[in-house]
C-alpha positions as a printed Julia matrix, in Angstrom:
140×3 Matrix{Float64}:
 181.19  272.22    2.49
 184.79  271.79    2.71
 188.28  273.74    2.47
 189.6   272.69   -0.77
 192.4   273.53   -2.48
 193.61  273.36   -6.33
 196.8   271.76   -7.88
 197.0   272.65  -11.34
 200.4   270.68  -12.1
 198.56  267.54  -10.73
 195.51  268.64  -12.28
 193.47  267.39   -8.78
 191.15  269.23   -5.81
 192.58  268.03   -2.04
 190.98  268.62    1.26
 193.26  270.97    3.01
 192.63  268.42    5.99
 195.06  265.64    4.18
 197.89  267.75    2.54
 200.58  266.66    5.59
 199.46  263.29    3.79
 200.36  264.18    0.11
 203.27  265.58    1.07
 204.67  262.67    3.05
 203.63  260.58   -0.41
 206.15  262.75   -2.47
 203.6   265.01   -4.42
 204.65  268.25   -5.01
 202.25  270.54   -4.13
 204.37  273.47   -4.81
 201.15  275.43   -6.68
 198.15  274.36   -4.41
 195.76  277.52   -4.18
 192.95  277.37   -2.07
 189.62  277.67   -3.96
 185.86  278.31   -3.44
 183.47  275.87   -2.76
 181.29  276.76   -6.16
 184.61  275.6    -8.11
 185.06  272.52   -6.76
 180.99  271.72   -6.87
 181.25  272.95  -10.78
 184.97  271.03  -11.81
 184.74  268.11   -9.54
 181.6   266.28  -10.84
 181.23  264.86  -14.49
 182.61  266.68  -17.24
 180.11  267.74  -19.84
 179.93  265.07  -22.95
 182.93  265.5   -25.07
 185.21  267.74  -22.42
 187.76  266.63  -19.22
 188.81  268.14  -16.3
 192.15  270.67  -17.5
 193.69  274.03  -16.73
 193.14  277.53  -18.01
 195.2   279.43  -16.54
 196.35  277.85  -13.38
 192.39  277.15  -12.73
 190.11  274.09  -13.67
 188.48  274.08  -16.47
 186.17  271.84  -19.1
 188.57  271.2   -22.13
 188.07  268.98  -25.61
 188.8   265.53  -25.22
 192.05  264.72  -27.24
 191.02  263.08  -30.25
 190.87  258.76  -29.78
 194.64  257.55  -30.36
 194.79  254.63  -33.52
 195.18  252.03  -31.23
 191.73  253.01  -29.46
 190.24  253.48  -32.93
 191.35  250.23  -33.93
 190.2   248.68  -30.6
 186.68  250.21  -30.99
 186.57  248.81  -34.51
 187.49  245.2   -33.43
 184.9   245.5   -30.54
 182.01  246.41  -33.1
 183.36  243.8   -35.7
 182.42  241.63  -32.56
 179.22  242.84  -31.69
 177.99  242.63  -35.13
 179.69  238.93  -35.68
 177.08  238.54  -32.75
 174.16  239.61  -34.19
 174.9   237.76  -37.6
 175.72  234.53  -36.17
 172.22  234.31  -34.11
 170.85  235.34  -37.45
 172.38  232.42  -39.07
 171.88  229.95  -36.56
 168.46  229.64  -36.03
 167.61  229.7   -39.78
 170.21  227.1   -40.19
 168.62  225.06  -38.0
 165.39  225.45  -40.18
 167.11  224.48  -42.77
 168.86  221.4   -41.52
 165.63  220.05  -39.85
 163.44  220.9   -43.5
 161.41  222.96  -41.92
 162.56  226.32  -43.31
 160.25  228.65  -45.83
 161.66  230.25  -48.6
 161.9   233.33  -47.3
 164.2   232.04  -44.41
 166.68  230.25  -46.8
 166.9   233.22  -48.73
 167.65  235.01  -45.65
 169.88  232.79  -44.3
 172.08  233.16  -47.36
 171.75  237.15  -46.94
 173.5   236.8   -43.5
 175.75  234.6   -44.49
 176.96  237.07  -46.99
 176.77  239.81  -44.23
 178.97  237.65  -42.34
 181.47  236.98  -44.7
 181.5   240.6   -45.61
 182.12  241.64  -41.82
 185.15  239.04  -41.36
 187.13  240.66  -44.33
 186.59  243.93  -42.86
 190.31  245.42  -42.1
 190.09  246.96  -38.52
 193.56  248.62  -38.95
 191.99  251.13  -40.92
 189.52  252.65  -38.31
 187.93  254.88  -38.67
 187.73  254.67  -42.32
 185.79  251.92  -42.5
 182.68  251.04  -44.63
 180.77  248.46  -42.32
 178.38  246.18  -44.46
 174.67  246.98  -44.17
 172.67  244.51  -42.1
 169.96  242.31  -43.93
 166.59  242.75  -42.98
């Protein structure tokens, strides 16, 4: 395969072949160790769900995910707030437009006024609070 070696500081695998390279960058490289082939196949691919690349001593190894910051809480809040505006607002157009053109049923009016409310419900949803947030249950 290749002759790899293992920075813990930078938390990276190199090819032996370009260190002159990294060291003309500026990295410090001050820890490199060289490493086996079946480490760098296991630690250099995907990390399993729910872990990233880290060290154990000096070596790589799969370690939790830090929990989400607020800000990316808050973030993946406002992008489901948006998705979900999405869904309700092709809900409510369509029906709307039975309505305005008299050709909606009963059951459609009544609908539309469910998704409305759905809608409504969803805008007054406070993002700042992810993750405690109670999302409004979709009409049928």
């Amino acid at each position: 395969m290749g002759n790899y070696v293992w920075s813990a500081q930078n938390r990276v695998f190199l090819a032996e072949a370009l260190l002159p390279s990294y060291d003309d960058a500026g990295w410090n490289l001050s820890d490199i160790i060289k490493i086996d082939d079946s480490i760098y196949i296991e630690f250099n691919g995907n990390p399993p769900v729910g872990k990233q690349r880290g060290v154990i001593n000096g070596m790589p190894a799969w370690v939790d995910l830090p929990p989400p910051t607020s800000g990316e809480l808050i973030s993946s809040a406002n992008a489901e707030k948006s998705r979900l505006k999405s869904i309700a607002d092709s809900g409510i157009e369509w029906r709307q437009d039975a309505v305005n053109d008299g050709s909606a049923s009963d059951r459609e009016i009544a609908d539309l006024a469910a998704w409305r409310k759905y809608r409504v419900a969803l805008m007054r949803i406070d993002t700042s609070k992810a993750p405690d947030i109670e999302w409004p249950l979709k009409p049928e």
